[in-house]
DRENDO-1510 file (C-alpha; in Angstrom, 1 decimal, always signed):
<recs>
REC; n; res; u; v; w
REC; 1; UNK; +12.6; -19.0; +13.0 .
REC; 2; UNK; +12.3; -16.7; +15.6 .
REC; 3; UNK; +14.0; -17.4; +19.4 .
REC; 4; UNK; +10.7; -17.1; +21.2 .
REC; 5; UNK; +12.4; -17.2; +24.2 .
REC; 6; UNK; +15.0; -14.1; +23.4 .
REC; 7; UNK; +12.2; -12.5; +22.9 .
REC; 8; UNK; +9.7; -12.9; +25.6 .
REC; 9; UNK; +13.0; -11.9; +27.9 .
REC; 10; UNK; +13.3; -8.7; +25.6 .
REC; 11; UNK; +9.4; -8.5; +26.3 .
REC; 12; UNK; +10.0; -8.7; +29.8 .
REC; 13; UNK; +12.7; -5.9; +29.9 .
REC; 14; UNK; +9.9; -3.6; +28.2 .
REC; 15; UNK; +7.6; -4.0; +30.5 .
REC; 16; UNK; +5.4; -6.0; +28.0 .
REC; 17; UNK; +3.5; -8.6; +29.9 .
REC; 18; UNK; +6.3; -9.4; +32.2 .
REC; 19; UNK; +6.8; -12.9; +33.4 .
REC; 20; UNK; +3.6; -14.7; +31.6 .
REC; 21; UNK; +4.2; -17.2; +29.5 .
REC; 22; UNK; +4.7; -16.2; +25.4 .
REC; 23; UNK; +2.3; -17.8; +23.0 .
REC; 24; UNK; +2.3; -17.0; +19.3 .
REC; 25; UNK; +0.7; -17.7; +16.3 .
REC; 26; UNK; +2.0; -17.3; +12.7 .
REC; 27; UNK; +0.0; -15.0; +10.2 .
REC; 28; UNK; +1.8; -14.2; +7.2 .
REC; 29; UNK; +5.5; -14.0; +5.5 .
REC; 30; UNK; +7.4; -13.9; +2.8 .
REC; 31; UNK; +10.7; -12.9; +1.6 .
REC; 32; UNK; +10.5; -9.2; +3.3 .
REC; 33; UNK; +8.6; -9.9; +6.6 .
REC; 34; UNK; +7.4; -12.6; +8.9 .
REC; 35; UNK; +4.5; -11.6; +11.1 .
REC; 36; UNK; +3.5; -13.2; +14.2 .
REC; 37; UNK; +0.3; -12.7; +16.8 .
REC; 38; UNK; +2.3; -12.8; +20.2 .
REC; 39; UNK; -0.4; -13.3; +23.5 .
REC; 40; UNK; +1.0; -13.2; +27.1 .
REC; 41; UNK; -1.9; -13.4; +29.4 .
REC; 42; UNK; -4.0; -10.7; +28.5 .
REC; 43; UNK; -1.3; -8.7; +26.4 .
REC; 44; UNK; -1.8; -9.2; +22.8 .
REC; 45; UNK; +0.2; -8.0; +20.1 .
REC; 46; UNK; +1.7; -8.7; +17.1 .
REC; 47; UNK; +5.5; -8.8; +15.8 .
REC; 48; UNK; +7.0; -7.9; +12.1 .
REC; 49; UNK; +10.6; -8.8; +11.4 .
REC; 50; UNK; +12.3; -9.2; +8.1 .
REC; 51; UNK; +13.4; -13.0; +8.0 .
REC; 52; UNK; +17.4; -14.0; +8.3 .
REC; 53; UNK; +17.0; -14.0; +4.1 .
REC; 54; UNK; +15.7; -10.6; +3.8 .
REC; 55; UNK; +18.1; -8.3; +2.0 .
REC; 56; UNK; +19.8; -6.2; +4.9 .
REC; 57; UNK; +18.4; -3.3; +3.6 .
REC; 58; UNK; +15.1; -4.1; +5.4 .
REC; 59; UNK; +16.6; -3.2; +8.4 .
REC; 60; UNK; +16.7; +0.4; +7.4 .
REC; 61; UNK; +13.1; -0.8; +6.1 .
REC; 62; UNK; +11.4; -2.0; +9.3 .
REC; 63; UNK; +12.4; +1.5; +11.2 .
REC; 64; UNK; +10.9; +3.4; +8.5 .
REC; 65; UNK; +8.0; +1.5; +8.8 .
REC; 66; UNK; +8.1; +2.1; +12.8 .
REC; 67; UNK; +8.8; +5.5; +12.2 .
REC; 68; UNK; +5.6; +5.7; +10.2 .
REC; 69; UNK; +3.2; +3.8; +12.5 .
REC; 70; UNK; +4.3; +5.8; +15.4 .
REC; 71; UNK; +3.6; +9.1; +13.8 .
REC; 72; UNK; +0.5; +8.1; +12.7 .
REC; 73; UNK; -0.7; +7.6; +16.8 .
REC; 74; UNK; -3.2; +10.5; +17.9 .
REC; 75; UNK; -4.4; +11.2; +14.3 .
REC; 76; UNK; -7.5; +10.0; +12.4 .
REC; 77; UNK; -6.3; +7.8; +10.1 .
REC; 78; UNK; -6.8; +4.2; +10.8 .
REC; 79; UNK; -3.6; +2.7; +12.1 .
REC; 80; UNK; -2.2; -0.4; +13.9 .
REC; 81; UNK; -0.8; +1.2; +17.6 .
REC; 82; UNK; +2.9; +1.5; +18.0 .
REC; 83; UNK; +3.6; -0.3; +20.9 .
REC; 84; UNK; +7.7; -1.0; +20.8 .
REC; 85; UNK; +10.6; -1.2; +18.4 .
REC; 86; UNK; +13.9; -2.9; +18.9 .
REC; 87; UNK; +17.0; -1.4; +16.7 .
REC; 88; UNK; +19.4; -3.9; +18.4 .
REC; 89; UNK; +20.1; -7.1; +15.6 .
REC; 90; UNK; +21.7; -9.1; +18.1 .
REC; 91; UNK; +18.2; -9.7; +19.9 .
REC; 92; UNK; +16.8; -11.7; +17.1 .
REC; 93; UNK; +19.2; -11.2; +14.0 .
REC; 94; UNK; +17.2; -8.4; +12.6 .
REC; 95; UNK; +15.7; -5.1; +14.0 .
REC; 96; UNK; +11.5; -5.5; +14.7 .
REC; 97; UNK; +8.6; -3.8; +15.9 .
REC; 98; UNK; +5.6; -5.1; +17.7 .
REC; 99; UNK; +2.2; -3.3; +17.0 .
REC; 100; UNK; -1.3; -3.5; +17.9 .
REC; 101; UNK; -3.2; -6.8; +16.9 .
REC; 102; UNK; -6.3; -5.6; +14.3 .
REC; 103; UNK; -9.2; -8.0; +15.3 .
REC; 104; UNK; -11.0; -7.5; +12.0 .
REC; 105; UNK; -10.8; -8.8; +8.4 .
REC; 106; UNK; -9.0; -8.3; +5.3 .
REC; 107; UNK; -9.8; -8.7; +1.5 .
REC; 108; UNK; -7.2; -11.2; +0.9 .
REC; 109; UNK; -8.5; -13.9; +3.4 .
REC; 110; UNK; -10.0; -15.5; +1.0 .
REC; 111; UNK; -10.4; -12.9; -1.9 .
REC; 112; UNK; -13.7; -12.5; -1.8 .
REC; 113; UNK; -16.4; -10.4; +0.9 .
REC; 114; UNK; -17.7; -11.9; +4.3 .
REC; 115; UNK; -21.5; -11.2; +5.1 .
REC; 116; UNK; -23.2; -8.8; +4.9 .
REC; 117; UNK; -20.7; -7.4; +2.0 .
REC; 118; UNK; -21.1; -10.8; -0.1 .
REC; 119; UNK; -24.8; -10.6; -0.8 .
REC; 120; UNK; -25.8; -7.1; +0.0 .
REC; 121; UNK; -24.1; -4.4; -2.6 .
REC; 122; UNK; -25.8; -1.4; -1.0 .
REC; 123; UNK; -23.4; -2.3; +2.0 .
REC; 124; UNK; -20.6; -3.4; +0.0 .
REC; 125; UNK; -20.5; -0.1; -1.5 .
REC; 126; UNK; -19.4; +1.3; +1.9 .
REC; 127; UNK; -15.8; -0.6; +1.7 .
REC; 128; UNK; -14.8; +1.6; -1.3 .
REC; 129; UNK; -15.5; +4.8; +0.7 .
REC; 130; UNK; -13.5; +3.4; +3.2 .
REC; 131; UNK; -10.7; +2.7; +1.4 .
REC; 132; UNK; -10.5; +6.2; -0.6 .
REC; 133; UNK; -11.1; +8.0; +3.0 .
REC; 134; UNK; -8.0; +6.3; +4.4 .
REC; 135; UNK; -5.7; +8.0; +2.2 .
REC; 136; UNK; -7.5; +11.0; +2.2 .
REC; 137; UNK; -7.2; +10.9; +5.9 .
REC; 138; UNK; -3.7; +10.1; +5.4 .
REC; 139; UNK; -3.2; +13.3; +3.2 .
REC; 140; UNK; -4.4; +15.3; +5.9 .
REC; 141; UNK; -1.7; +14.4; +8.3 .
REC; 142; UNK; +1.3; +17.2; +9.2 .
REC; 143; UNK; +4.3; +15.4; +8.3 .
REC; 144; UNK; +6.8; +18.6; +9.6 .
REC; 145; UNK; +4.9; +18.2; +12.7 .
REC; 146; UNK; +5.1; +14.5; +13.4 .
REC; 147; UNK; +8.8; +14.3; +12.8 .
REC; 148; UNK; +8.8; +12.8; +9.2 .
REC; 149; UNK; +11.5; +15.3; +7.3 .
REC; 150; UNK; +14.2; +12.8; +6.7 .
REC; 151; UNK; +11.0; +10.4; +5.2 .
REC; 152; UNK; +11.3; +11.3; +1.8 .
REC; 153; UNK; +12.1; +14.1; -0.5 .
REC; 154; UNK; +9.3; +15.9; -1.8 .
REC; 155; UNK; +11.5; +18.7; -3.9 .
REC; 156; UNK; +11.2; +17.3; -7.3 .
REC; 157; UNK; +9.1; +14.2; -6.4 .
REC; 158; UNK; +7.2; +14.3; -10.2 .
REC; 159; UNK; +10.3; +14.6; -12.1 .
REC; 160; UNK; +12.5; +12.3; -10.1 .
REC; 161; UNK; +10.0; +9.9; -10.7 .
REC; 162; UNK; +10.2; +9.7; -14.4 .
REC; 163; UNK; +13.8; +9.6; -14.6 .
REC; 164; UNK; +13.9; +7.2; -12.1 .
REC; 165; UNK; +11.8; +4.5; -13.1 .
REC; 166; UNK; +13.0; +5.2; -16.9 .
REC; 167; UNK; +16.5; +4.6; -15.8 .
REC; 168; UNK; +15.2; +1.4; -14.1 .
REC; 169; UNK; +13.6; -0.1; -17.5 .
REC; 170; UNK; +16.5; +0.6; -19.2 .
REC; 171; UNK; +18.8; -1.5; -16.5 .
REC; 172; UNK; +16.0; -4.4; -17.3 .
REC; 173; UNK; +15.1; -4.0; -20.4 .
REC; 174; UNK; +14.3; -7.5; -22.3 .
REC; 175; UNK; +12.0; -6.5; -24.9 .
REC; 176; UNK; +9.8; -3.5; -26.3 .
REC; 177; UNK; +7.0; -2.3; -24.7 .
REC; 178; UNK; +4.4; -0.6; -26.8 .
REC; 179; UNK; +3.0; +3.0; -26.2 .
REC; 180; UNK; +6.2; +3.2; -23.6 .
REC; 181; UNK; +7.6; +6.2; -25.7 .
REC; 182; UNK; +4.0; +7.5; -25.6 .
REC; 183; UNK; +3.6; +7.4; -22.1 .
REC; 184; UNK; +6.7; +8.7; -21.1 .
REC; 185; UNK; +6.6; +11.5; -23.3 .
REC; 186; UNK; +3.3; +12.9; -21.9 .
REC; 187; UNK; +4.7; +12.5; -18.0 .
REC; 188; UNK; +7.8; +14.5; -19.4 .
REC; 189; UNK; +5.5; +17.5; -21.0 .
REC; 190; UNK; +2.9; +17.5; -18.0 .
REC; 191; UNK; +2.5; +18.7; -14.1 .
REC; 192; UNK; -0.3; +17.9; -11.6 .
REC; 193; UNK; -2.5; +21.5; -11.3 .
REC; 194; UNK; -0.2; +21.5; -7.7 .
REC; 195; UNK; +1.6; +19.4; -5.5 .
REC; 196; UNK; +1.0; +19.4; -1.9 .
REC; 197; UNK; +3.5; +17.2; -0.5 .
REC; 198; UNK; +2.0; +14.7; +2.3 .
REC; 199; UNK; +2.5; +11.0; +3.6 .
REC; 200; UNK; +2.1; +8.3; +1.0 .
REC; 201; UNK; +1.4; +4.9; +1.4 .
REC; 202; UNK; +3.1; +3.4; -1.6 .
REC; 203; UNK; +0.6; +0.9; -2.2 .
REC; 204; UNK; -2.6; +1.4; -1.6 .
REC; 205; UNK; -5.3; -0.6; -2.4 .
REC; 206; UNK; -7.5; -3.3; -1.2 .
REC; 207; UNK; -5.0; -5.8; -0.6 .
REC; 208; UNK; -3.3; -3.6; +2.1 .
REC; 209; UNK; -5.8; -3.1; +4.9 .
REC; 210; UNK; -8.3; -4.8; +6.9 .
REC; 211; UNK; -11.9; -3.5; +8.2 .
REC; 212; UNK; -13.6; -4.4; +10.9 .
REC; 213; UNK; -16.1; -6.8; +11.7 .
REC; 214; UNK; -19.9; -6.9; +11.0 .
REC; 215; UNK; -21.9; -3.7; +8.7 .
REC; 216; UNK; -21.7; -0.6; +8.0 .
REC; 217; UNK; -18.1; -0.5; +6.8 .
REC; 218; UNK; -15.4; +0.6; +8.6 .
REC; 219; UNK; -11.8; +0.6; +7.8 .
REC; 220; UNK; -10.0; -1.2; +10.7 .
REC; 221; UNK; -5.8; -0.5; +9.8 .
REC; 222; UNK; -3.8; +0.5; +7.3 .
REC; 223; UNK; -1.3; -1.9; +6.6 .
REC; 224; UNK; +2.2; -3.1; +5.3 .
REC; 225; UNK; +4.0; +0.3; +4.9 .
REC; 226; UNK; +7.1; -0.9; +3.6 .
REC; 227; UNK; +6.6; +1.6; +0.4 .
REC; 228; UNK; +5.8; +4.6; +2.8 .
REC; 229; UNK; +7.1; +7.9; +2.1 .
REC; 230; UNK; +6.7; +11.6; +1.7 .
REC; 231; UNK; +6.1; +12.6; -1.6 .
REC; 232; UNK; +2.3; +12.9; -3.3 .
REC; 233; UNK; -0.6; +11.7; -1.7 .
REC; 234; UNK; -2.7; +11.7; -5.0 .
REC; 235; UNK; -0.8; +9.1; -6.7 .
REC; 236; UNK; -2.3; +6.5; -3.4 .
REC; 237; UNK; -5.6; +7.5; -5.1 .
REC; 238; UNK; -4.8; +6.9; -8.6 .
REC; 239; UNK; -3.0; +3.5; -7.6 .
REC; 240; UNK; -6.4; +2.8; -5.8 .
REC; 241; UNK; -7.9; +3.3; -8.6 .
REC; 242; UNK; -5.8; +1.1; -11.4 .
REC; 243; UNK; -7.9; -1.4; -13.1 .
REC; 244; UNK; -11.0; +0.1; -11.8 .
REC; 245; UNK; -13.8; -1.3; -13.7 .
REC; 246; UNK; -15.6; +1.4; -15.8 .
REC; 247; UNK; -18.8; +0.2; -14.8 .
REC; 248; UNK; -18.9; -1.1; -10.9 .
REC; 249; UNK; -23.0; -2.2; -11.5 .
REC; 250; UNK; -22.2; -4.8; -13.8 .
REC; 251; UNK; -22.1; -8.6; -13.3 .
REC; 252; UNK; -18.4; -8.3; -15.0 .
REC; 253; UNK; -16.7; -5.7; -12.4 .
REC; 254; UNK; -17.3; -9.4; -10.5 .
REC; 255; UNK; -14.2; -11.1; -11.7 .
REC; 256; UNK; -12.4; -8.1; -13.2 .
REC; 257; UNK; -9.9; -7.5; -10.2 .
REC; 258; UNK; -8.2; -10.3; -7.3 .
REC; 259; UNK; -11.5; -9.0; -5.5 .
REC; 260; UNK; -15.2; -8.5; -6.2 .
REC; 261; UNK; -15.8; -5.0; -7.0 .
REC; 262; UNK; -19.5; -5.2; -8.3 .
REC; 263; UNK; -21.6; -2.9; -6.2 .
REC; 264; UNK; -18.6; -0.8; -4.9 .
REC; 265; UNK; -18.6; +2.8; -6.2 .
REC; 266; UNK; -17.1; +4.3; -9.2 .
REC; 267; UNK; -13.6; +5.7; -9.7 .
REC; 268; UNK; -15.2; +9.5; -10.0 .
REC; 269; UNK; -17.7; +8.4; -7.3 .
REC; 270; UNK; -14.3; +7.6; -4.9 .
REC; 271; UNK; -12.4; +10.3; -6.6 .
REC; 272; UNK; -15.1; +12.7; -5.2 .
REC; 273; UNK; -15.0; +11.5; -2.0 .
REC; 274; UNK; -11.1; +11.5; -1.5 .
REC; 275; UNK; -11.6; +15.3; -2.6 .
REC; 276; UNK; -13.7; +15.8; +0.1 .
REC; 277; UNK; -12.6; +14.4; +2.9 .
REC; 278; UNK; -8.8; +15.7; +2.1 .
REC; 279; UNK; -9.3; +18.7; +0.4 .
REC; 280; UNK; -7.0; +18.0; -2.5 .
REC; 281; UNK; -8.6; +18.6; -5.5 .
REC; 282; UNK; -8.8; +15.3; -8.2 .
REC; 283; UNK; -9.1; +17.7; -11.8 .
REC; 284; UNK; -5.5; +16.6; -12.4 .
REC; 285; UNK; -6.6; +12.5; -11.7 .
REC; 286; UNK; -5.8; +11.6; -15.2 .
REC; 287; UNK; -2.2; +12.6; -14.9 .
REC; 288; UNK; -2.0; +10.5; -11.9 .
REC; 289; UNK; -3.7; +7.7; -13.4 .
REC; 290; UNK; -1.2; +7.6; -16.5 .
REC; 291; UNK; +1.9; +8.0; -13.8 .
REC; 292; UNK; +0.4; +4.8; -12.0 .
REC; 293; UNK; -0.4; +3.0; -15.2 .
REC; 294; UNK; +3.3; +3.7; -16.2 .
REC; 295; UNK; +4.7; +2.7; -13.3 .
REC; 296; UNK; +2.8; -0.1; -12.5 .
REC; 297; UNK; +4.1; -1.5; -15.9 .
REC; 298; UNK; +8.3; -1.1; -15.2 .
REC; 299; UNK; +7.4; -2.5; -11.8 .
REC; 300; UNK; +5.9; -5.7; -13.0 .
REC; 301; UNK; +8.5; -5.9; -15.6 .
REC; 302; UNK; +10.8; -6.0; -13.6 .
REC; 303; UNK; +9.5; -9.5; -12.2 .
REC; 304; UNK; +8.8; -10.6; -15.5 .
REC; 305; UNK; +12.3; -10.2; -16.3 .
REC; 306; UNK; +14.1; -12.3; -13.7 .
REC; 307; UNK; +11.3; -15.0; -13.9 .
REC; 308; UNK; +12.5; -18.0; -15.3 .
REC; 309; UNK; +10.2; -20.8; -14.6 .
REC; 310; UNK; +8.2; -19.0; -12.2 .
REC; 311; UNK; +4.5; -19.1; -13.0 .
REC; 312; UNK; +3.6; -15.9; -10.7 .
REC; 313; UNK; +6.2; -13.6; -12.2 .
REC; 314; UNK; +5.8; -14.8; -15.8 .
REC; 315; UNK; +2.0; -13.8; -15.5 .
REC; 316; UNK; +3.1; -10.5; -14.9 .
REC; 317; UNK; +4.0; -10.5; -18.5 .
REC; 318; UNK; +0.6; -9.6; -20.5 .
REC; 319; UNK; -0.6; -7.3; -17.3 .
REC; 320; UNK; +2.9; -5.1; -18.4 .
REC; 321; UNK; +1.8; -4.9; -21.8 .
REC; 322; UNK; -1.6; -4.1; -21.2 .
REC; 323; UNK; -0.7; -1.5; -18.4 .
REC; 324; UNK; +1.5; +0.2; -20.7 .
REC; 325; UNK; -0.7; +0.3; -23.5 .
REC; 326; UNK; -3.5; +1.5; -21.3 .
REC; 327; UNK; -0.9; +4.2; -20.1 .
REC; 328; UNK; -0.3; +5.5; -23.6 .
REC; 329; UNK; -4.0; +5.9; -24.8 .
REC; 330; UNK; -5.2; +7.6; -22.1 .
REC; 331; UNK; -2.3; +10.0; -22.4 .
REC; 332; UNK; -3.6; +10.2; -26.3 .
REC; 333; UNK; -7.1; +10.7; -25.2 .
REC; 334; UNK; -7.3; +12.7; -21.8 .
REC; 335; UNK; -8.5; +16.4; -21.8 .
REC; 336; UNK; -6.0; +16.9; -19.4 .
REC; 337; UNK; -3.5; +19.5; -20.6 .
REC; 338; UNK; -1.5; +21.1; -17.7 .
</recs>
C-alpha cells in the first residue's frame, strides 16, 4: 500500500498542488504496476509504481517507461503528459512517475463498445483507424532527436529476435509444438523489404489505449509502455493485427477476439492506412505477421509452462498451438519471398 502521506509531502516539494489535501482513487494493478488517480484541489493526476512484490527489475522498468512518456511530449502521437518522476526508492519503496489523467474510455472496461460504437458500425469502424494511426504516428517520431539512443538496439533487431526467443523455448520447453521448425525456418531465410528503425510499443493493441468520449473516434492515450523500445515499428502493426478476423462484416468477427470487432475495418483496410499515415510501406506485412504469430506463441508458452493449477495460464495452452500452427502455414503459403 502506498504512504499517501510520503507522498503528498513529496507532491508538495514538486510544486504539485502544494498544501491541499491528497485524495486518490485506485484504478488498476497487478503484479508489475499499481495505478492510482491522485486529486488535490484542482490538480489531477495519476500515479504508476511497481508494487513492494514486483521483481526489482521494474525499477529499471518504470524509468524506461518515463523516459518514453516524456519524449513523446510536443509530438502527435496520443500520449498521457509527463508531469514528474521520482528515481529515489526510499520515498515509497520503489521509483514512480505521475502522468496526466486520460478522461476517456478503454476497451477493457467492460470488453465490449459504449454508444454510439455499440450499435452503430459505420462509427465503430473509426476505432480501428485510430488504433492503426497511433502507431503509425508513433513510427514517425525522431528517436536520435528525442534522446532515446540507449532505448534499444536496433543493429540486428530481426536476427536477435529469432535467436532470442528460440533460445527462450528451449529454456522452457515442455512439449512439442507443431509447425515450430516450420516457422522458425522461414524467419531464419527471410528479411523485411527494409528496416527503418523507430519507437515501438511492444504491445499494441486494443487492450492498451483508451479513446475519448462521445463519436467520431478519437484515440485519447497510448498506454502501458512497459514493452517499449527502439527496434521495428512494423511489428506494432502486425501484433495489431494477430487474430484479425478475415471478414470484419460478419456476425462472427463478433465473438472472435476479447472485443467486438464486427464493423471495424479489415487488416489490409488498417494495413493501408498505417502506410499512409507513416510512410512505411506494409508489402513485407506477411513476414511481420508470421514473426508476431511466432512470438506470440513462445510468449504464451511460457505461461503455460509454469501454470500449475492456474486456469488463466493453462488456457494459454491451445491459443500456443494454434498460434504456432497458424505461424507455420502462412509461412507455407505467403507470396512473400524477400
Amino acid at each position: 500500500m502506498i504512504d499517501f502521506q510520503r507522498l503528498s509531502d513529496w507532491m508538495d516539494g514538486e510544486g504539485l498542488g502544494k498544501g491541499a489535501p491528497l485524495e486518490h482513487r485506485y484504478l488498476s494493478g497487478g503484479t508489475q504496476n499499481e495505478i492510482y488517480e491522485l486529486t488535490r484541489d484542482d490538480f489531477r493526476c495519476v500515479i504508476r509504481i511497481p508494487p513492494p512484490e514486483a521483481p526489482a527489475n521494474r525499477d529499471k522498468g518504470i524509468l524506461r517507461e518515463w523516459q518514453i512518456i516524456s519524449a513523446l511530449d510536443g509530438t502527435d502521437v496520443p500520449h498521457t503528459e509527463a508531469i514528474a518522476v521520482c528515481e529515489d526508492a526510499s520515498v515509497l519503496g520503489r521509483p514512480f512517475y505521475l502522468m496526466g489523467f486520460v478522461d476517456g474510455w478503454s476497451p477493457m472496461d467492460d470488453r465490449n463498445w459504449p454508444e454510439p460504437f455499440k450499435s452503430d458500425l459505420e462509427a465503430r469502424s473509426g476505432l480501428g483507424y485510430q488504433l492503426a494511426e497511433g502507431i503509425a504516428l508513433l513510427s514517425k517520431v525522431d528517436w536520435k532527436a528525442k534522446g532515446l539512443q540507449d532505448l534499444g538496439r536496433p543493429d540486428g533487431f530481426h536476427e536477435r529476435q529469432v535467436d532470442r526467443w528460440t533460445s527462450l523455448f528451449e529454456k522452457i520447453k515442455g512439449r512439442e509444438l507443431e509447425g515450430i521448425e516450420v516457422a522458425t525456418e522461414w524467419l531464419r531465410n527471410h528479411k523485411p523489404l527494409d528496416f527503418i528503425p523507430g519507437i515501438m510499443h511492444g504491445d499494441y493493441q486494443f487492450a492498451n489505449v483508451m479513446f475519448e468520449n462521445g463519436a467520431p473516434a478519437r484515440l485519447s492515450a497510448i498506454v502501458d509502455w512497459e514493452m517499449g523500445t527502439v527496434g521495428d515499428p512494423k511489428l506494432d502493426l502486425a501484433w495489431m493485427l494477430e487474430g484479425w478476423p478475415k471478414d470484419t462484416s460478419a456476425p462472427e468477427a463478433a465473438t472472435s477476439s476479447y472485443v467486438n470487432l464486427q464493423g471495424i475495418p479489415s487488416m489490409e483496410q488498417l494495413a493501408g492506412h498505417y502506410s499512409e499515415i507513416s510512410g512505411r510501406q506494409v508489402d513485407d506485412l506477411d513476414y511481420y505477421r508470421i514473426l508476431a504469430k511466432w512470438k506470440l506463441a513462445i510468449i504464451l508458452e511460457q505461461g503455460f509452462q509454469r501454470a500449475g493449477d492456474n486456469e488463466k495460464l493453462l488456457a494459454f495452452g491451445p491459443i500456443v498451438a494454434q498460434s504456432m500452427i497458424a505461424a507455420a502455414e502462412l509461412a507455407e503459403t505467403t507470396e512473400y519471398k524477400s
